[in-house]
N, C-alpha and C positions, 0 to 999 in steps of 0.2 A: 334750536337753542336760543334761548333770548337774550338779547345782551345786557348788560349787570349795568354797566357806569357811562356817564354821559359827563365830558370832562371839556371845561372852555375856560378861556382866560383872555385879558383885553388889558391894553394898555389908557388907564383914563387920564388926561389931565388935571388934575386936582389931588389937593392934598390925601393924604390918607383919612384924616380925623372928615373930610367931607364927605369920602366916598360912604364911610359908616353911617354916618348921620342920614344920608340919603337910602339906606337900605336896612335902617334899623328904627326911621322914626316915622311913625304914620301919616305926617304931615306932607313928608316927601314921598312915602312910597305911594299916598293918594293920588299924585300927581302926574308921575311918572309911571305905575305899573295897575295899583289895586285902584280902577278909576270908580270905585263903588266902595272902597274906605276900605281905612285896614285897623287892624288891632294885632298893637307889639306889645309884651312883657318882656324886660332883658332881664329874664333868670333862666335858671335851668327847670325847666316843668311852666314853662310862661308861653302863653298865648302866642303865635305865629302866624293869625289870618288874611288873608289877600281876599277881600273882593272885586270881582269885575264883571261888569254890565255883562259881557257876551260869555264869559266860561262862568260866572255865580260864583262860588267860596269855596273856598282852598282853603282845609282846618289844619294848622298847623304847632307843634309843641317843641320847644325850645329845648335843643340840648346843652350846649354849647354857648357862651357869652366868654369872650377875652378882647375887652374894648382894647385898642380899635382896629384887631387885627384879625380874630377868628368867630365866627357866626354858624352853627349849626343849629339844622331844627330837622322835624321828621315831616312829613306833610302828605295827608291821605291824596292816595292814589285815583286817577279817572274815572275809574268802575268804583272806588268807594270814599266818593268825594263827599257826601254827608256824615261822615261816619270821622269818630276820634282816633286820630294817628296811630296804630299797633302796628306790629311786627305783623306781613303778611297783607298788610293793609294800605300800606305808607312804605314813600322812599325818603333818602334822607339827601339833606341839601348843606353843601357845608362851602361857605364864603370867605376864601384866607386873602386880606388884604398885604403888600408889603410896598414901602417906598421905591421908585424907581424911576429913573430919568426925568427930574421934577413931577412925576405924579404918582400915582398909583396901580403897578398892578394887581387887579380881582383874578381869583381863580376861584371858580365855582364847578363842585365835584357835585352830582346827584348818581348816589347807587341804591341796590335794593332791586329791581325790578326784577328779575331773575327768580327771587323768593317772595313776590306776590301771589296771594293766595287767589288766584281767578284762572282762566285758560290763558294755554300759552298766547293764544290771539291778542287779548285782552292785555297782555304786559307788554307784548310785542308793541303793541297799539301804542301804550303810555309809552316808550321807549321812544319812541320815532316821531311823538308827538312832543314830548320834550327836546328832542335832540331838534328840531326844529322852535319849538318854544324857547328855549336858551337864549337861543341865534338873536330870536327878536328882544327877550327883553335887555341882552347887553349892548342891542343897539340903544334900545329907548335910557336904559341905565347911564349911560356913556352921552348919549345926549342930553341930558336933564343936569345930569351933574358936571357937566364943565360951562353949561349956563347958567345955574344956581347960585346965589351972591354967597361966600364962603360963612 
């Protein structure tokens, strides 16, 4: 069976209104994540894209906008990473910021894989390849944004 949710969370130093700003404006996400540019829409049906040099483009479509606290979007899956985010195609990534001990904890839920339309291999694969992708970019997330001028 494949596992459904991949759930992590981190204590960042900095404000709430930064952490957003760093993970909702392409300026910042170029910098620290999409190092091959990004394109954000903040509505519901708005653009979500990450590129980067070594993994190429991650199409992503916005669900979810509640500055500056909640962030969901859908985002096609590793076997069907040129393809526009559906159901069976895409799992879903959702970013709840809240204030705490002068900064901010992120909690970042990605499920769906479980109901990926490919073999069990294949979700298995994205499962474990995120569950390890996570790890890294709340490192790089968590370092950018408590060096970034507010």
């Amino acid at each position: 069976m494949v596992p459904d949710r991949i759930e992590r969370d981190i204590l960042i130093a900095a404000p709430v209104e930064r952490v957003w700003a760093v993970i909702t404006e392409p300026e910042h996400l170029q910098r620290w994540w999409a190092d091959a540019g990004a394109e954000v829409e903040l509505r519901p049906g708005g653009a979500y894209v990450l590129r980067e040099r070594e993994w190429g483009e991650a199409l992503g479509r916005v669900e979810v906008v509640e500055p500056p606290h909640r962030l969901a979007y859908r985002w096609a899956a590793h076997h069907a990473r040129d393809t526009e985010p559906a159901e069976g195609t895409s799992t879903r990534v959702e970013f709840t910021l809240e204030p705490e001990a002068g900064g901010t904890r992120l909690r970042v839920v990605e499920t769906g894989f479980a109901a990926l339309a490919t073999s069990e291999e294949n979700a298995r694969r994205n499962h474990e390849d995120n569950v390890g992708g996570w790890r890294e970019v709340l490192r790089m997330l968590d370092e950018y944004t408590t060096q970034v001028a507010a």
